[in-house]
C-alpha positions in Angstrom: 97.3 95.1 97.4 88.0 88.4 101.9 91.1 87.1 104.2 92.3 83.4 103.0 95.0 81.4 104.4 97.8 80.9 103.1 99.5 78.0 105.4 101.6 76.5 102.9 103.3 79.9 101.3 106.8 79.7 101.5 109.4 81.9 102.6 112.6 82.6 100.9 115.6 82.7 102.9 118.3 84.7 103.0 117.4 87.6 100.3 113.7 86.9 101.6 111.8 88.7 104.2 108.3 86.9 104.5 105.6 88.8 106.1 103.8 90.6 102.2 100.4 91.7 97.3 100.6 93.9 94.5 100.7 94.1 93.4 102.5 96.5 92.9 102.1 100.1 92.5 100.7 101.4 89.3 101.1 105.5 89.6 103.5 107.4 87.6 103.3 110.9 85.3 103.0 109.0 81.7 102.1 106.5 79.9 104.1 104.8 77.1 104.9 102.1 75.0 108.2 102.3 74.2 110.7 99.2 75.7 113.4 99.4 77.2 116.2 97.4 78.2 118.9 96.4 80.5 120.8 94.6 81.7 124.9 93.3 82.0 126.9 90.2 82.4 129.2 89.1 85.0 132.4 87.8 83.9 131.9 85.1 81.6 128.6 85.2 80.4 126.1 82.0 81.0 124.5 82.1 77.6 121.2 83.1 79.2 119.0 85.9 78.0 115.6 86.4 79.9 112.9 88.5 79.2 112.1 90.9 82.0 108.7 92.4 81.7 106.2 94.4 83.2 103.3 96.7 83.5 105.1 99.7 84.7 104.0 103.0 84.7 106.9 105.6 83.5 107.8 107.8 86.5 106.6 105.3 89.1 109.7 105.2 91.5 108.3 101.8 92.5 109.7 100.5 89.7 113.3 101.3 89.8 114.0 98.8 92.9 112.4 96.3 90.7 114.8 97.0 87.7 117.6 97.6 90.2 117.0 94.0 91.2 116.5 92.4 88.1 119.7 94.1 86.6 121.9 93.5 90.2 121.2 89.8 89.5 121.9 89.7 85.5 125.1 90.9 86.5 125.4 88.7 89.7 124.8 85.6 87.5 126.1 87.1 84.0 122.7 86.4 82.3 121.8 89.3 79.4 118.7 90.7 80.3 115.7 92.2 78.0 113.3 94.9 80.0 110.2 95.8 78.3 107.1 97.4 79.8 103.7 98.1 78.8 100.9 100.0 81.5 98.2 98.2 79.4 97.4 94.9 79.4 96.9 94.1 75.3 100.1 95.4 74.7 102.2 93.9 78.0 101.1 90.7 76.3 102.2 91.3 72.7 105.7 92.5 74.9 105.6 88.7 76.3 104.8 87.4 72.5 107.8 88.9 71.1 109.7 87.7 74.0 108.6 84.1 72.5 109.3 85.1 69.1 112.7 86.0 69.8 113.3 83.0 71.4 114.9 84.4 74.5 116.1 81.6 77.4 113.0 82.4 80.0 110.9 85.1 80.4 109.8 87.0 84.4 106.7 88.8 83.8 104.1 90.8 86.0 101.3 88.9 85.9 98.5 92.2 87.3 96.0 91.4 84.4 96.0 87.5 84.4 93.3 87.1 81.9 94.5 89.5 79.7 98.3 88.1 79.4 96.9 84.1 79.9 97.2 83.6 76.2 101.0 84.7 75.6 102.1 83.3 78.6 100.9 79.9 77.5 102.5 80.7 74.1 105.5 80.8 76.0 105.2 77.5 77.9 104.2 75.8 74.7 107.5 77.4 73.4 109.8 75.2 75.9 110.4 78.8 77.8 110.4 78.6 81.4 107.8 81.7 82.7 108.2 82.9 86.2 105.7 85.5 88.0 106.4 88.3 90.1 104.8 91.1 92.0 101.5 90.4 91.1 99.0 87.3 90.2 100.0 85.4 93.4 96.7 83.6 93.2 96.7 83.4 89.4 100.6 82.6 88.1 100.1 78.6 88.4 97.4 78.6 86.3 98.5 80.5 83.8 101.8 78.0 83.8 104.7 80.1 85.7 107.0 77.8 87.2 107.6 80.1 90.8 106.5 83.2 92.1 107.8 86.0 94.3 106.2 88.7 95.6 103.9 89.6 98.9 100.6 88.2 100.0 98.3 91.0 98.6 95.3 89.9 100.8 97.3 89.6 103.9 98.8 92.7 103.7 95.8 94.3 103.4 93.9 92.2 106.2 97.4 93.4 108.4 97.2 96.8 107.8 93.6 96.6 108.3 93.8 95.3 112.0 96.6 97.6 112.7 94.2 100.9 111.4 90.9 98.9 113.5 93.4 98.7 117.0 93.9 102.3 116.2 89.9 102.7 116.5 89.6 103.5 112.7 86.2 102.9 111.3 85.7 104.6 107.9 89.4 104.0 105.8 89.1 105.2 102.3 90.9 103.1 100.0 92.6 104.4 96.8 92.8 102.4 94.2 94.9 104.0 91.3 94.8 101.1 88.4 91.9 99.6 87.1 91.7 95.9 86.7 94.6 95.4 89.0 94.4 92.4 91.1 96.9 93.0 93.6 95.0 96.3 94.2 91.8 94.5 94.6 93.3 92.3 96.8 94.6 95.2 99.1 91.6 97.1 99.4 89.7 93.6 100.0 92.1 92.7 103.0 91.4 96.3 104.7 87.7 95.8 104.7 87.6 92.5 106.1 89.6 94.0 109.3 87.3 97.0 108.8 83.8 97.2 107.2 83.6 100.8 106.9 86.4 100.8 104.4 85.5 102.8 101.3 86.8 102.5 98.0 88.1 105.3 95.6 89.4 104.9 92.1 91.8 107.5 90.9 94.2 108.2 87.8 97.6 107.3 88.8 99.1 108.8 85.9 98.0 112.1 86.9 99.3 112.9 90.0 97.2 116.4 89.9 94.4 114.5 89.3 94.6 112.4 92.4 95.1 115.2 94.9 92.1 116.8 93.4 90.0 113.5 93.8 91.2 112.9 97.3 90.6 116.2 98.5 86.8 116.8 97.3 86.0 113.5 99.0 87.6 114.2 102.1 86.1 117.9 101.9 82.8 115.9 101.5 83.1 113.2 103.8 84.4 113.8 107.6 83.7 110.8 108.5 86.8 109.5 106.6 89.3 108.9 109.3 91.9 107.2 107.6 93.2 106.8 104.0 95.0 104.1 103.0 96.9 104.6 99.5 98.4 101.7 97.6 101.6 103.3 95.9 103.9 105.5 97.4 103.7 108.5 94.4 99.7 108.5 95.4 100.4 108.5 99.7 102.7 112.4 98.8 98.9 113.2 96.8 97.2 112.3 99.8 99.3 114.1 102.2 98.6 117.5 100.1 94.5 116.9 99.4 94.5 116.3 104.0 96.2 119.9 103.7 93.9 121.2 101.3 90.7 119.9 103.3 91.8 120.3 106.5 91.6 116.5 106.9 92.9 115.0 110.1 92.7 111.4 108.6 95.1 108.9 109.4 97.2 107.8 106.6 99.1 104.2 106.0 100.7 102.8 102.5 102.2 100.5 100.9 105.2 100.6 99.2 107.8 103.1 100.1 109.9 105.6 98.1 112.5 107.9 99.6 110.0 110.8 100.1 107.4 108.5 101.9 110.0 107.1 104.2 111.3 110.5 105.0 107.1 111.2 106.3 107.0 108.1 107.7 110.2 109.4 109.6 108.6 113.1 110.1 105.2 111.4 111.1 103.2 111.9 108.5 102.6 108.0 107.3 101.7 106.0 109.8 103.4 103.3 108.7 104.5 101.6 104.8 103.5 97.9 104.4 106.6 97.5 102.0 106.6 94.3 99.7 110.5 94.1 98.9 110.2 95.2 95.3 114.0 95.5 94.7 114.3 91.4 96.2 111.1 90.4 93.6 113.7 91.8 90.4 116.8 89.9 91.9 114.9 86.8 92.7 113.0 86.8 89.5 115.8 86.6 87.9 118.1 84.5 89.8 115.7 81.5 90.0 115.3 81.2 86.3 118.8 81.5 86.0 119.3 79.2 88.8 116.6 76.7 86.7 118.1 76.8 83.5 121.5 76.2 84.9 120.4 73.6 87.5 117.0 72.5 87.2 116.0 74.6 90.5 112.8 74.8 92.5 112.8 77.6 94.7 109.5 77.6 96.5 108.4 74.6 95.4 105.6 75.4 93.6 104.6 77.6 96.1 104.4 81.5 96.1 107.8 82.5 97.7 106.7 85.8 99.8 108.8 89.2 99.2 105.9 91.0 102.2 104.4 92.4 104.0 107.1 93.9 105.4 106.1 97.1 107.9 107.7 100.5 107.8 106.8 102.4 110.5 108.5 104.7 113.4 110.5 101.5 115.1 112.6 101.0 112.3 112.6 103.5 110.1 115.8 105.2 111.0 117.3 101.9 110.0 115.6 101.5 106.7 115.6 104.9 105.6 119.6 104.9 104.2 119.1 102.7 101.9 115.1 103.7 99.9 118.4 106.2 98.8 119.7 103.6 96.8 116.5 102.0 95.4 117.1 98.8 97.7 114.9 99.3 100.4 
């Protein structure tokens, strides 16, 4: 998921609630490069077909409240919906090309590797195809030419959870950072440090959940000064819960995103707390604005980031929010 303001973000109502990055979470168990898609169409179909792609990681449970968003509101608004998804960068932006190719009504793309996916998101605007951004690139998507945005305030969720941790009388966090080049991760990890200036960070391999326990519990075997980690995806905060058992770490540990696992230890006290962006409301809203523009002409946000987060998980609500991570809308 360094603090900035961000007076003039706007919050959506209703589906919205704004509090925030980033970004996304980028574990999972594979890679691939298969598509896939999905989709379906209320009675009478609008004609619509968008492109919904993103930089998903197979096996990332993060992911299915973004598809069971984006599908929830092509069948809400009968629009035929296209998912593709690529973990890397080059080939996420050959998935946005031959979204232009085909010709498809708008396209709602990820947006973690700006630079990378700058030149086929212009392709797209040059196209006449309305792009909209979501989950991550909040500082980047107007730039690149998407029309709206929704997703959570990377840096201030990380400057949030970093006062929260510094109230706690954390000084050393150790930040795990588990995609490279991400800049909703960045973004994260920057906002923790500028609450707390011992934070550390730590790349590991998402895809390798093995991997990351191992990684997190040498460094925490290494370093006892480490008093609180902070993981960015829910997959990686069930690795870090098994590398403090292996090292006999008593280090605090906070997250963001949420899976039903995570908010069953948030419930049995072993998170901390979740700083959840609303993944399931960035799919729905994705795709209900551009439906909502090609039908209408809509704004939402006007031209302003519409925030999804942060929204905090922790042991005041949980027993409320808890029902429904079982249904991938929470």
């Amino acid at each position: 998921m360094n603090a900035r303001s961000r007076t003039f973000r706007v919050a959506a109502a209703l589906s919205v609630v704004a509090i925030a990055a980033a970004g996304c979470s980028g574990g999972g168990r594979e890679k691939t490069n298969e598509d896939t898609s999905g989709g379906g169409n209320a009675a009478g179909s609008s004609g619509y077909t968008i492109a919904f792609i993103t930089h998903e990681t197979p096996g990332d449970t993060f992911w299915d409240k973004i598809k069971n968003g984006a599908q929830q509101a092509a069948k809400d608004t009968g629009v035929t919906l296209k998912y593709s998804n690529d973990p890397e960068a080059p080939k996420q932006a050959v998935l946005i090309q031959n979204a232009v190719d085909s010709k498809v009504s708008g396209i709602a793309t990820t947006l973690v590797t700006p630079d990378a996916l700058a030149g086929s998101v212009k392709a797209a605007t040059q196209a006449g195809i309305p792009v909209v951004g979501f989950n991550s690139g909040i500082d980047q998507y107007q730039k690149l030419g998407a029309l709206m945005y929704f997703g959570s305030d990377e840096t201030l969720a990380g400057t949030t959870a970093g006062k929260r941790l510094a109230d706690q009388g954390v000084k050393h966090p150790l930040c795990v950072i588990q995609q490279t080049g991400s800049v909703a991760l960045e973004a994260r990890c920057a906002g923790v440090k500028s609450s707390v200036p011992g934070t550390e960070n730590i790349q590991v391999n998402g895809a390798d959940d093995a991997a990351v326990t191992t990684t997190l519990q040498a460094k925490l075997s290494q370093d006892k000064s480490i008093d609180a980690i902070v993981t960015l995806g829910a997959p990686q905060a069930i690795d870090a819960i098994k590398a403090k058992d292996q090292s006999g770490s008593q280090a605090k540990l906070v997250t963001f995103d949420l899976n039903q696992e995570a908010a069953q230890d948030i419930k049995d006290g072993k998170i901390l707390f979740s700083i959840d962006q609303q993944p399931y409301v960035q799919g729905y809203m994705a795709v209900t604005s551009l439906y909502l523009y090609l039908k209408n002409g809509n704004d939402i946000g006007g031209g302003k980031a519409v925030l999804t987060g942060p929204s905090f998980v922790d042991s005041s609500n949980i027993d409320k929010i808890l029902p429904f991570t079982k249904n991938n809308t929470r």
